[in-house]
Every structure is written in C-alpha cells, then in structure tokens.
C-alpha positions as CSV (number, residue, x, y, z in Angstrom):
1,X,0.0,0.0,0.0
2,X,1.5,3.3,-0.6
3,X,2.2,6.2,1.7
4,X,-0.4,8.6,0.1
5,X,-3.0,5.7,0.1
6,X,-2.4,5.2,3.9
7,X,-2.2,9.2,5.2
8,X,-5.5,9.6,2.7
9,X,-7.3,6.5,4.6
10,X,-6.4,7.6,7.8
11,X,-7.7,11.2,7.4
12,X,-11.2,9.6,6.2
13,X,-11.4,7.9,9.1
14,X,-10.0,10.7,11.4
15,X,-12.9,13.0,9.6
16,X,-15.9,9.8,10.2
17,X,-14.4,9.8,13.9
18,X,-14.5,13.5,14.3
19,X,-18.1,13.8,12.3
20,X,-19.5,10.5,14.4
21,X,-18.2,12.7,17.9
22,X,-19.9,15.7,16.9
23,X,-22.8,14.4,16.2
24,X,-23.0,12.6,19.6
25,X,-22.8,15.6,21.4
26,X,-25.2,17.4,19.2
27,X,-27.9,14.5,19.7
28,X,-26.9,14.3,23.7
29,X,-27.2,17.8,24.3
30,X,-31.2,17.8,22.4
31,X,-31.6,15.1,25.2
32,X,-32.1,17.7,27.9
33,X,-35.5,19.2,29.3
34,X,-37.5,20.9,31.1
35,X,-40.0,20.2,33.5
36,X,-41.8,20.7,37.1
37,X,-38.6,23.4,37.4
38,X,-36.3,21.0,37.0
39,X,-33.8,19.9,34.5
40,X,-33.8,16.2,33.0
41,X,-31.8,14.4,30.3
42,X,-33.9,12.1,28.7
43,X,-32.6,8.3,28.1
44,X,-33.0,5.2,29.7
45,X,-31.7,6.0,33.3
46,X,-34.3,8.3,33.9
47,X,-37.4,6.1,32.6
48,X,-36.3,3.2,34.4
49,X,-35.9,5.4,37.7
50,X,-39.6,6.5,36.5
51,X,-41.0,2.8,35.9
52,X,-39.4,1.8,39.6
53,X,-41.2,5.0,41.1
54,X,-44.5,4.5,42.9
55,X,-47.4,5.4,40.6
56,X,-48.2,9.2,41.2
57,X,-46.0,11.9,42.1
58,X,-42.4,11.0,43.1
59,X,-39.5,13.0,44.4
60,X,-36.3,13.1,42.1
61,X,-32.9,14.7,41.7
62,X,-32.4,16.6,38.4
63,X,-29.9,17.2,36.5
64,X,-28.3,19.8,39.1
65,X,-29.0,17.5,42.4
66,X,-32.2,19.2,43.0
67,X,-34.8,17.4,44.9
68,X,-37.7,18.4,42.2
69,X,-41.6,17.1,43.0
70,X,-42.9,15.3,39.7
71,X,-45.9,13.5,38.4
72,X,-44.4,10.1,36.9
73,X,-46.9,9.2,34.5
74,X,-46.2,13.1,33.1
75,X,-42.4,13.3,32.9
76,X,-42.0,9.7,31.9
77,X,-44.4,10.0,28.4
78,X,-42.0,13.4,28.2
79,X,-38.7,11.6,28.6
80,X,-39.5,9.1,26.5
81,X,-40.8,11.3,23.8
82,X,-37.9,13.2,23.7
83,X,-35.2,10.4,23.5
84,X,-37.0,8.8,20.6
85,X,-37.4,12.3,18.4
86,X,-33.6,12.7,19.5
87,X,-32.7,8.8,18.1
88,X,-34.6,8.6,15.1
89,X,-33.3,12.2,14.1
90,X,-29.8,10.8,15.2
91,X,-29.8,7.6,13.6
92,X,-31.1,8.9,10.2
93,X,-28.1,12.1,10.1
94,X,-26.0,9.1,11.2
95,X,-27.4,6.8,8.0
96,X,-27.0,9.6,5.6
97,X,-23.4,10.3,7.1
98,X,-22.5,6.5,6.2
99,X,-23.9,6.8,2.7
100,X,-21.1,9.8,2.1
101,X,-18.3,8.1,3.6
C-alpha cells in the first residue's frame, strides 16, 4: 500500500471519527428538558428510575442534584418522547453520514 494511500485512509477515518463525535454531542445535548422546574436528560436512566417509582407523584434529583416534585406518568411520556425524536433524528443524520463516507 502506498504512503499517500495510507495518510488519505487515515484522514477519512480521522474525519468519520471526528463527524460520528460531533454528532454525539449534538444529539446528547437535544436530550435535555425541562420540566416541574427542573432539568432532565432524557434516556433510559431516567425512565427506568420512573418505571421503579411509585405510581403518582415521586421526588427526584435533576440534573443539578435538585430534589424536584414530579408526576411520573407526566415526565415519563416526556422523557420518552424526547429520547425517541432525538434517536430517530440521530440515527437517520448518522445513516445519511454513512452513505457519504
């Protein structure tokens, strides 16, 4: 394999790896919400910390460690609306970024 064949491969992937990073954070950081005066990151932690909570209102930490009173039912259909917008926006930018590479 030649030199320029090598250094041009590993810029692509150095670029992918750069472009796949960015677009983590960018997806991660739409993950964030707010609700009840508090701030939440949507994903699994939180609806599984939702599913074990007692049907109702329920006392959680947010995202800053503050004790925040929430109805379940409320901020669960929230979180879990939020993380799949946030995936299915992520996984197709992340599909068409494949198809360029």
């Amino acid at each position: 394999m030649a030199t320029d064949t090598i250094i041009t491969y590993a810029r692509e992937r150095f670029d992918h790896e750069s472009a796949k990073r960015v677009m983590r954070e960018k997806y991660l950081a739409k993950m964030i919400f707010a609700h009840a005066g508090g701030l939440w990151k949507a994903g699994p932690e939180l609806q599984a910390t939702l599913i074990s909570c007692p049907n109702g209102e329920t006392i959680l930490l947010d995202l800053y460690d503050t004790p925040v009173r929430v109805d379940k039912q409320e901020l669960l259909a929230l979180s879990h609306q939020r993380w799949q917008e946030q995936m299915t926006a992520w996984l197709i930018d992340y599909t068409e970024m494949q198809q360029q590479r």
